[in-house]
Structure formats: C-alpha cells, structure tokens
TORNU-314041 format. One record per residue (C-alpha): residue in one letter; x, z, y. Coordinates in steps of 0.25 Angstrom, whole numbers. Each point is the difference from the previous one (the first is absolute). Last residue first. Layout:
<sites>
(site 'a', (X, Z, Y))
...
</sites>
This chain:
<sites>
(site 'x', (665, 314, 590))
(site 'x', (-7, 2, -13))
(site 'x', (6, -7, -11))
(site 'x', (-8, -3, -10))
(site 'x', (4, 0, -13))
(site 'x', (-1, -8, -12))
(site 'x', (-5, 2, -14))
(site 'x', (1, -8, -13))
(site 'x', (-10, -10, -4))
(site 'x', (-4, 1, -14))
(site 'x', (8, -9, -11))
(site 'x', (12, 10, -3))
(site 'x', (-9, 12, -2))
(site 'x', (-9, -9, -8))
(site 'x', (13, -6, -10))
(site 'x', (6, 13, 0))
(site 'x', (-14, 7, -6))
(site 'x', (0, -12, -9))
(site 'x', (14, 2, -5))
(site 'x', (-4, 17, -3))
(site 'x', (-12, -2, -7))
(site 'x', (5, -12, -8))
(site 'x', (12, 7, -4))
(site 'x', (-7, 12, -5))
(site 'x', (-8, -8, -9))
(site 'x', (10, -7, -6))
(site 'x', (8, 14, -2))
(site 'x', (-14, 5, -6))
(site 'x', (1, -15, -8))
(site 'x', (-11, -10, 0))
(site 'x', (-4, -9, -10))
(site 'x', (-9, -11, 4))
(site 'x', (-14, -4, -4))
(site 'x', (-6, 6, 15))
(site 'x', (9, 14, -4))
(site 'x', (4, 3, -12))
(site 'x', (7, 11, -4))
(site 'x', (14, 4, -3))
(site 'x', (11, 8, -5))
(site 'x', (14, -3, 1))
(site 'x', (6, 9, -8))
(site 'x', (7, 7, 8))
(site 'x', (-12, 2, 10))
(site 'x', (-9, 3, -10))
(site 'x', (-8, 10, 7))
(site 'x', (-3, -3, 15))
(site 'x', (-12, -4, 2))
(site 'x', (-4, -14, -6))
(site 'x', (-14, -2, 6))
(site 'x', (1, 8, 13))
(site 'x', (13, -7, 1))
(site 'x', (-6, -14, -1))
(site 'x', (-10, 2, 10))
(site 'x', (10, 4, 10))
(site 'x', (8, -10, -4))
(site 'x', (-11, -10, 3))
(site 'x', (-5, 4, 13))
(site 'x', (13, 1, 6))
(site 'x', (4, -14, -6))
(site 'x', (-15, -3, 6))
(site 'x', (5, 7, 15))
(site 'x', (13, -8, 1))
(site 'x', (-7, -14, -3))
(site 'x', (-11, 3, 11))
(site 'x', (12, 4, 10))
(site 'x', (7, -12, -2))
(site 'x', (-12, -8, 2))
(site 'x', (-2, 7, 12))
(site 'x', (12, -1, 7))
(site 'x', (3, -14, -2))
(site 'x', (3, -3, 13))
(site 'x', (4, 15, 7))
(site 'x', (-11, 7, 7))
(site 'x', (2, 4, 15))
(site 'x', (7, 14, 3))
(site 'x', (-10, 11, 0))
(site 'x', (0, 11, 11))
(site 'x', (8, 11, 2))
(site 'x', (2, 9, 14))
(site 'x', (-9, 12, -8))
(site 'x', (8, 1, -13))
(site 'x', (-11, 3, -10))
(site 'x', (3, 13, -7))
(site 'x', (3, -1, -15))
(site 'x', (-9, 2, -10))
(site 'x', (3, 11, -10))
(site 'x', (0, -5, -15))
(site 'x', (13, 0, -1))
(site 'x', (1, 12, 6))
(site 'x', (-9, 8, -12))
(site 'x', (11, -1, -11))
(site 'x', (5, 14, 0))
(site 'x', (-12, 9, 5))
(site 'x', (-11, -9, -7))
(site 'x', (8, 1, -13))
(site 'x', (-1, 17, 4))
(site 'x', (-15, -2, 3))
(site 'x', (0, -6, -15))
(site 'x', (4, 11, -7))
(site 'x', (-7, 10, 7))
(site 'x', (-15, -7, -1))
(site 'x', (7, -3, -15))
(site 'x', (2, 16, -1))
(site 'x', (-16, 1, 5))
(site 'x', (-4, -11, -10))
(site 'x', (6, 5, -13))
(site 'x', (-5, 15, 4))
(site 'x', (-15, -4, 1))
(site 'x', (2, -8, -11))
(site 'x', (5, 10, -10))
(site 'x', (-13, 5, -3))
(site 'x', (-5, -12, -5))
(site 'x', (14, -2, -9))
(site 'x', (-4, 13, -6))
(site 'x', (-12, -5, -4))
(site 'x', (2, -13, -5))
(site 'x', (0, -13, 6))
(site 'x', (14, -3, -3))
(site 'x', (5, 8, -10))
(site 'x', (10, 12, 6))
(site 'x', (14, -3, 6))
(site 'x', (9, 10, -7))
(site 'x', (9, 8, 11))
(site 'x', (15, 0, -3))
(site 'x', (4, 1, 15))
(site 'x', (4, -14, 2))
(site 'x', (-12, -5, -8))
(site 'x', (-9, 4, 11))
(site 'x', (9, -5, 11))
(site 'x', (-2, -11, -6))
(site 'x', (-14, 0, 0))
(site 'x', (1, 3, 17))
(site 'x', (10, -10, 1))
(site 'x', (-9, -10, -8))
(site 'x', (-12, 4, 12))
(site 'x', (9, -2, 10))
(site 'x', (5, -14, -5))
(site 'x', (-13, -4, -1))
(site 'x', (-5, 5, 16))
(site 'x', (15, -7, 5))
(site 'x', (-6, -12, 5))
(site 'x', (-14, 5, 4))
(site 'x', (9, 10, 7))
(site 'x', (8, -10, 8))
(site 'x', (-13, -9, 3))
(site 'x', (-6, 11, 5))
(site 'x', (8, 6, 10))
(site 'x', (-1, -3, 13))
(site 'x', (-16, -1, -2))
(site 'x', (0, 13, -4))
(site 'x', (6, 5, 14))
(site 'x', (-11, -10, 6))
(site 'x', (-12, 6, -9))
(site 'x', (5, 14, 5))
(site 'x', (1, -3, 15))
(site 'x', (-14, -5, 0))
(site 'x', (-5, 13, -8))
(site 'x', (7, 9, 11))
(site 'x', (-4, -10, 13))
(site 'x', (-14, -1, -5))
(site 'x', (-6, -13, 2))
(site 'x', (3, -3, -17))
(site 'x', (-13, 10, -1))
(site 'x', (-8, -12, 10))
(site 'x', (4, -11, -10))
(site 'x', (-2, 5, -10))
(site 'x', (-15, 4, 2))
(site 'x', (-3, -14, 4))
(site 'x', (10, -9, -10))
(site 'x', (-7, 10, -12))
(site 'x', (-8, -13, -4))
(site 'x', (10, -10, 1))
(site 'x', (6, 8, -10))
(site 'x', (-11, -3, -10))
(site 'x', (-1, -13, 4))
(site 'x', (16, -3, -2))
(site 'x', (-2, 8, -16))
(site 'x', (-12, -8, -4))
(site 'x', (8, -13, 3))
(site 'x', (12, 5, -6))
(site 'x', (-9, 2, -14))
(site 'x', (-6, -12, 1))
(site 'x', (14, -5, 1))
(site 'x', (3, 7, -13))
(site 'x', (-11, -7, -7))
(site 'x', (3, -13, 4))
(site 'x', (14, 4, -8))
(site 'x', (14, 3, 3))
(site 'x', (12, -4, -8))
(site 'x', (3, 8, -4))
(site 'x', (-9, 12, 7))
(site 'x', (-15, -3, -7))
(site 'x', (8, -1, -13))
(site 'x', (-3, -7, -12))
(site 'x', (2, 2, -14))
(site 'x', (6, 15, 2))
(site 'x', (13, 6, -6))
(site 'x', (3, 9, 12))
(site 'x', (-10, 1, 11))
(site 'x', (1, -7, 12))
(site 'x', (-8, 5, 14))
(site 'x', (-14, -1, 3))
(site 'x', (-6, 5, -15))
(site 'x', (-12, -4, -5))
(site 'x', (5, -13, -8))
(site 'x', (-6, -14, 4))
(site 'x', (-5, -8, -9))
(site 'x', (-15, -2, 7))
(site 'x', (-11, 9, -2))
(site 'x', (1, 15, 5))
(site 'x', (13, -5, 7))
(site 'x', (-4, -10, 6))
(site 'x', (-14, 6, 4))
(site 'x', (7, 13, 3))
(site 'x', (10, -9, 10))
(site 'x', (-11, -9, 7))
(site 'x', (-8, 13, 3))
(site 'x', (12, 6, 7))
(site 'x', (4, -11, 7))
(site 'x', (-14, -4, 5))
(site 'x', (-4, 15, 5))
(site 'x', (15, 0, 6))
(site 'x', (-2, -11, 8))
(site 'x', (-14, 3, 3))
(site 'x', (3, 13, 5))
(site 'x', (12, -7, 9))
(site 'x', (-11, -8, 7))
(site 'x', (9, -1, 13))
(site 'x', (14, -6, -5))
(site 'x', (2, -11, 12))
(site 'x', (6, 8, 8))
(site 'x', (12, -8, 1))
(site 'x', (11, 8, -4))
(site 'x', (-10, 5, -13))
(site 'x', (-4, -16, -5))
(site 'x', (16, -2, 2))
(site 'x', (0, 13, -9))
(site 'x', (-8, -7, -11))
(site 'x', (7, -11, -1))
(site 'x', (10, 8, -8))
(site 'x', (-9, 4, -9))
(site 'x', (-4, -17, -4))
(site 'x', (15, 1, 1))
(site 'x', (2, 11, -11))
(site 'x', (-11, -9, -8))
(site 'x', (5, -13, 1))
(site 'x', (15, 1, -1))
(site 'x', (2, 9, -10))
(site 'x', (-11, -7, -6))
(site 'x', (6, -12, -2))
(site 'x', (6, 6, -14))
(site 'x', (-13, -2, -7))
(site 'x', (2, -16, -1))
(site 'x', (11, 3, -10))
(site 'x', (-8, -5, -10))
(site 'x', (-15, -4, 1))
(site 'x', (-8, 8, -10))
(site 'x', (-12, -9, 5))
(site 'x', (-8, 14, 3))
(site 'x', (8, 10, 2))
(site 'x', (12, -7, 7))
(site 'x', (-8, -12, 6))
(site 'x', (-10, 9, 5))
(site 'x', (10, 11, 4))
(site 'x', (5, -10, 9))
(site 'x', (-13, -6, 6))
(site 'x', (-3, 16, 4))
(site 'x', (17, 0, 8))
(site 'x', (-4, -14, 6))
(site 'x', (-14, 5, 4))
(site 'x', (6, 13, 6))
(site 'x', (9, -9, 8))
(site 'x', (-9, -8, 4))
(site 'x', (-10, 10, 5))
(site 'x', (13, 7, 9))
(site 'x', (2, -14, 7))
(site 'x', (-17, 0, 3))
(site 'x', (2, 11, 7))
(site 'x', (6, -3, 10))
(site 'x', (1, -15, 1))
(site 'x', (9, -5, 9))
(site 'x', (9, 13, 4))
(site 'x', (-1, 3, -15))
(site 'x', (7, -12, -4))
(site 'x', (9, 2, 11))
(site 'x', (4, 15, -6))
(site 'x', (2, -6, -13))
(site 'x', (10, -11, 5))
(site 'x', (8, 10, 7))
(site 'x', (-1, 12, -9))
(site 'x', (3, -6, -12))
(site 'x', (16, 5, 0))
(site 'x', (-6, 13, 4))
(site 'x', (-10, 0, -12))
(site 'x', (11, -4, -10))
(site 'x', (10, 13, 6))
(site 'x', (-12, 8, -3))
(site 'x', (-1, -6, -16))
(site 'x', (16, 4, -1))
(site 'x', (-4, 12, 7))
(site 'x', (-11, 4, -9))
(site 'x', (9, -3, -13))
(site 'x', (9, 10, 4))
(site 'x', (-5, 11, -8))
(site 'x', (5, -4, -14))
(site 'x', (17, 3, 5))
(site 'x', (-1, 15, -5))
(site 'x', (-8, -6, -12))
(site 'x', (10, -7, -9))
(site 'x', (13, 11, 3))
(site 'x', (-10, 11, -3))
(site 'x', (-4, -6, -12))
(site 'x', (13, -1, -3))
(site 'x', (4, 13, 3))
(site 'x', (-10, 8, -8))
(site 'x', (2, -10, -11))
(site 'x', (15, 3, -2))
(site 'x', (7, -14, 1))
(site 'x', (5, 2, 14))
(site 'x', (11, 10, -1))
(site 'x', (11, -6, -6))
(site 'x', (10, 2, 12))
(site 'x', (0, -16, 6))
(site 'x', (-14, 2, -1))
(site 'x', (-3, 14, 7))
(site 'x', (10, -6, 12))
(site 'x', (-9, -14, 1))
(site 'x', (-12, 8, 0))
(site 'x', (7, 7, 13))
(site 'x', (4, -12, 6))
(site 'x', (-12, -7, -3))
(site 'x', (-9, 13, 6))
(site 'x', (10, 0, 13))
(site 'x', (-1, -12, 2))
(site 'x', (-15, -2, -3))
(site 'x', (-4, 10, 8))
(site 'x', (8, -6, 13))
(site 'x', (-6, -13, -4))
(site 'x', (-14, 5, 4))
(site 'x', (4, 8, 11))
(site 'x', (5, -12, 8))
(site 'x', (-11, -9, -6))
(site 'x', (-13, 5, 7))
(site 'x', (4, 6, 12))
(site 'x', (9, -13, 3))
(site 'x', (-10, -9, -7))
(site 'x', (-11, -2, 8))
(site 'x', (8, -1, 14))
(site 'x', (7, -11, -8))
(site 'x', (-11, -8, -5))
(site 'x', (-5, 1, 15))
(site 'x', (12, -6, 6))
(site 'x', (1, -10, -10))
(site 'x', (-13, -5, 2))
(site 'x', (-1, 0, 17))
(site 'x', (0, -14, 2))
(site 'x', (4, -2, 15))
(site 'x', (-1, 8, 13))
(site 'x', (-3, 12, -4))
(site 'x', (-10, 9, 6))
(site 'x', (-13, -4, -5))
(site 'x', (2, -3, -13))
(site 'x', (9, 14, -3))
(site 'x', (-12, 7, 3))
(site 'x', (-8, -10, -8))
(site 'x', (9, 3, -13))
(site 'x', (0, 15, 3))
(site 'x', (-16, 2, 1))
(site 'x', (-2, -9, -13))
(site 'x', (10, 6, -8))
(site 'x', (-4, 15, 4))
(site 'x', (-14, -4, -6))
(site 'x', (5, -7, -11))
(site 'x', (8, 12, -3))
(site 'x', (-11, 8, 2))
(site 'x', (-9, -7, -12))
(site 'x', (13, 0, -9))
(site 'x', (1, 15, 2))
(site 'x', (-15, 2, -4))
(site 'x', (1, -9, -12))
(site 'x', (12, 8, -4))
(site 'x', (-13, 11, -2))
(site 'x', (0, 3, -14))
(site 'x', (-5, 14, -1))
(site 'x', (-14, -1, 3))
(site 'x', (-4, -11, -10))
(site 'x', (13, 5, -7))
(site 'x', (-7, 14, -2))
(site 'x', (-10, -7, -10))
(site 'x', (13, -1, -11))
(site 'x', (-1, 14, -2))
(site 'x', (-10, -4, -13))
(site 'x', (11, -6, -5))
(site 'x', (10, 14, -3))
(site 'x', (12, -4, -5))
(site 'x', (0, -15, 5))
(site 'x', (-3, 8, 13))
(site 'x', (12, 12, 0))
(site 'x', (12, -14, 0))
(site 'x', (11, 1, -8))
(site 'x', (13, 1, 0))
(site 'x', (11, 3, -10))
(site 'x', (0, 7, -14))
(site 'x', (4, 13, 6))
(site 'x', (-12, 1, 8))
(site 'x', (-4, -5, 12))
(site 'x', (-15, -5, 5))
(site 'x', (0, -4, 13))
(site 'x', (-15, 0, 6))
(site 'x', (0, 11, 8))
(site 'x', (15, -4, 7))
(site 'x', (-6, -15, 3))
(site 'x', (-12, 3, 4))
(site 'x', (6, 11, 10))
(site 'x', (10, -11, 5))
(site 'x', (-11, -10, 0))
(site 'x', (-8, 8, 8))
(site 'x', (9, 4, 11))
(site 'x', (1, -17, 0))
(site 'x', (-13, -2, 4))
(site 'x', (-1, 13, 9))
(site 'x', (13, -6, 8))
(site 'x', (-5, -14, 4))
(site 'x', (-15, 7, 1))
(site 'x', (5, 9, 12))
(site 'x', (7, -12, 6))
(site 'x', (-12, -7, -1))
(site 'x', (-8, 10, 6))
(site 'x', (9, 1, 12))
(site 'x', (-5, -15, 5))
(site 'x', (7, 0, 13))
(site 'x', (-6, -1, 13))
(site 'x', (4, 12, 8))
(site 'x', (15, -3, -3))
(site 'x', (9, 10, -7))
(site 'x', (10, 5, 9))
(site 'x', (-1, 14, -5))
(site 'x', (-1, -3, -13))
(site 'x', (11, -7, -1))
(site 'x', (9, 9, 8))
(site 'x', (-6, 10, -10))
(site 'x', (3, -7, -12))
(site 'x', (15, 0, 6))
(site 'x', (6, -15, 4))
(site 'x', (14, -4, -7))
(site 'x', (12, -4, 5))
</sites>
C-alpha cells in the first residue's frame, strides 16, 4: 500500500529540510526541460540544438545542475546512514544500500524491460537500422549515467561520511585537490587514462558537499559560489577546457566525460548559490499548498525523468505517423514548434508517469516492524551487489540498446560490455543487496 502526497505532507515533521526536497525535483525538472530544448531531431538522426548553435552553450552554466542533485543526495545519504546507525544493533551497510536502491533501481529496470523488449521486437522485425531509430535506440538508455554515478556515491557513503566527521572540511579540500592534481597529470603531463578518476573525484568532492549542508556547516555560501564561479571562467577563459557544462558531440575534451576541475567549479558555484535562496525557500515551501506540490513531485520524479526522452521521441513520432516533415533543426519553424513539442511531451510523459509511477511509490512502513540483526558477511555481499549495479547501469548507458542481434558493444573500464551484459549486472546485484540486508521481523504485541 502506498502513502498519498497529502498523507505525507501532512505528517511531515517540523524539522525537516523542505528546501532539499524542493531542489531534488527542480534539479531534475531541469534536466528534462534541458534535455527536450536541446534535442535536435531530424531525419538524419539526433542531435543536439548547442553544437548547432555554440554561443548557447552559456545556458549550461545555468542549465547543468546534476551537481545540485548529487549535493542532496549526499545530504539525504548522510541523514539516512546516521539514522540507521542509531537504531540498529549491528552494521547497518546493507540496510541502507538497500533503502537507496529500491526507489532508485525498481523504476530503473522497469524502463529498461520494457525499452529491451520493445528494441528487441523493432529488431527481430527489421526496424533498427533506419537512423531515426537507431539513434533513438543509442540515446534512450544515455541518461542513466547519473544514477550509475549516484549508486557510487551510496556505496562511498560510509567511509566518506567518517572522513568528513573527522575532518570536515578538510575531507572535501582533498577531494577537490585529487580531482585539480588530475587534471594536471591529464593536461599537462598527458598522463593516460589518469582523467578517468574524476568520476570519482569531482562528483564526490560535490557529494561532500551535502554532509557540509546536513551539518550546518555550509555558512559562507556567497563565497562558495564567488570561488566556483571565478575558478570556472578562469579555466575556461585560459585552461583546455571547453565552455560548455554538459557534452557536446565530436569535441576534444569534455567538461561532462569524464568530468573536469572545471565542471566542479561549476557545482561548487551552483551549491553556494542555492544555499543562498535556503531563507526565502524555505519559508515559501511552509505553505501547505506549495509543500504538498513539492511532495506530489517528489513522488514522481524519478519516473518521469525516466520516461522524459521516450516522450519527447513519441512526440516526433507521432509527427512522422501523421505525414508531417520535421523542419531543420534550429530553424525558424522548428522555433516555433517548440512550444508545441514541449506542451505534448508534458502530455506525453504525464501519461508514462500515470503507467509506471507505482514502482516508484514507497511503500508504508509496517508500524509493529523493526530490523532483524545483520547476517555475517552481509556487508561485503551488499558492497559487491551495489558495484555490479553500478557497473551494468553504467554500461547500458554506454551501449544502449541498438545492436542487440548483433551483439554490439562498448567498453567499459577496458572491458567489453553487452546491453544484455549490462542488464544482467543491474539486476544480479540488486538480488545480491536485497539478499544481503537484514530482513524484517515483527513484534508481537501482546
């Protein structure tokens, strides 16, 4: 059974952080309104609006705000791990890499069943070679990336968040000075390879971050931004680094992939400046209407950032089904279609959201439960489970889901990986951390 937004609402302590839940869904409302202005179809495939029009590229200083989800999410991470610490009676790390990924995960592989089996179906009938279709095939599954990278910062929660409880911060200083010293060896020593640690450096160096934020500890965020801004237009201005905050098609180096000292600048200016509207938030999120709304969305978001592409594709489809031309890309009628394109994707995905949105419901708490005692080798287990996770959802972001009869690949970490590979991994490590955490028990009450 599943708990109504307003039930939520209503029962919502008096000490929760409502601003993060409101930046949770604006960061990825942005996303999917980035990602429907900036996809660029025609009948020659996909493209993307800002390699066609560069001096656009700007808007991704604004635009590009995964930084800002990963920043909550160490937030959420830190208040649900220490939670956790203080009630159980054992190790809690299977526990709370399964409360991460069963609203994370469940939707996730529910998208990607029913996108293989239908890519599967357009194959085995001669439909995926068309370039319209393979391109859609290749960037329906793109996307995931950030939860592969979200399910990393989960898995570095527990070390991560000590380090920070010793040092404060200091921890996130290292981490900024691992993810600089990499680009210095990258850029400057032409080191190979070596420009890969930055996935790891630079969204954690952001992940920090939201320990800093559940602490308190965040209190000169005009200087945070000041110094990521500043930081960012000098790399940029001087440095090797490209303007644009996302990937562009065809481009020597991207500030996105893998990620750059530039682009954590560019988180870091982005945490200050939301810091700085936490006041004014904060006291418009205590209206019941407007807190009820963010909770609603809340409910949601994950399904429709999930669906968002394959909207946007219907919505072109749906196009061609009715004989229409699609115009140039960038052009003047394609302009005025956008308004049009975006409101029948709005449509388009509310009704994906309709279908699929239980998977993403939580369920409510069973009030006479509490937590059985941690297994021997639960953690281990669990640690395992969540890097084949990890990893196959990676590795389908990087394959998609074209080629599947053919056996298409791409590598990932100097391996091939397969989309059914890939999809294997998700789901055996998801089994593997269900399996490892402590079930439930309950208490009888005589």
């Amino acid at each position: 059974m599943t708990a109504s937004a307003s039930a939520i609402a209503a029962a919502t302590p008096a000490g929760r952080d409502r601003y993060v839940d409101l930046l949770r869904v604006a960061s990825l409302g942005t996303v999917i309104g980035g990602h429907w202005l900036m996809a660029a179809v025609s009948g020659d495939g996909i493209g993307n609006l800002l390699a066609l029009l560069p001096p656009l590229q700007v808007l991704t200083w604004a635009l590009q705000v995964m930084p800002v989800f990963f920043f909550v999410g160490g937030f959420s991470h830190a208040l649900s791990y220490r939670s956790l610490a203080r009630t159980a009676d054992g190790p809690v790390y299977a526990a709370f890499l399964r409360a991460r990924l069963q609203r994370l995960l469940r939707p996730t592989l529910v998208f990607v069943l029913v996108w293989g089996v239908l890519a599967l179906a357009v194959q085995l009938a001669g439909g995926g070679d068309g370039r319209l279709t393979g391109a859609a095939l290749r960037v329906v599954t793109q996307p995931l990336w950030f939860i592969g990278i979200y399910l990393a910062m989960a898995a570095f929660t527990p070390p991560l968040l000590r380090l920070h409880e010793r040092h404060g911060w200091a921890a996130f200083a290292g981490l900024v000075a691992a993810a600089a010293l990499v680009d210095v060896l990258r850029f400057a020593l032409g080191v190979p390879y070596v420009e890969f640690l930055n996935f790891a450096f630079v969204w954690l160096a952001v992940h920090q971050l939201g320990f800093l934020r559940a602490d308190g500890r965040i209190r000169r965020p005009a200087a945070l931004a000041a110094a990521g801004l500043a930081g960012a237009v000098l790399l940029v201005a001087y440095g090797p680094y490209p303007l644009s905050m996302v990937g562009m098609p065809g481009e020597r180096v991207s500030n996105m992939a893998p990620p750059t000292f530039a682009l954590l600048c560019h988180g870091m200016w982005l945490v200050g400046a939301v810091q700085l509207a936490a006041g004014p938030a904060t006291a418009w999120l205590r209206r019941p209407r407007v807190w009820r709304g963010v909770v609603a969305a809340n409910g949601i978001a994950m399904t429709a950032f999930l669906w968002h592409l394959t909207a946007m594709l219907g919505v072109y489809g749906v196009q061609l089904a009715l004989g229409l031309a699609l115009p140039v890309p960038a052009g003047a009628a394609w302009w005025a279609q956008v308004p049009v394109r975006v409101l029948a994707a709005i449509g388009l995905t509310g009704l994906f959201v309709a279908l699929f949105r239980r998977f993403e419901a939580p369920a409510r708490p069973a009030p006479a439960a509490e937590p059985a005692p941690a297994r021997r080798g639960s953690g281990a287990r669990a640690a395992l489970g969540i890097t084949l996770c990890l990893l196959g959802v990676l590795g389908l972001s990087m394959t998609g889901l074209g080629g599947l009869l053919e056996g298409h690949s791409a590598t990932l970490i100097a391996l091939p990986v397969t989309a059914p590979a890939a999809i294997g991994m998700a789901v055996g490590g998801w089994l593997l951390v269900e399996r490892s955490a402590p079930s439930r028990r309950v208490r009888l009450r005589g």
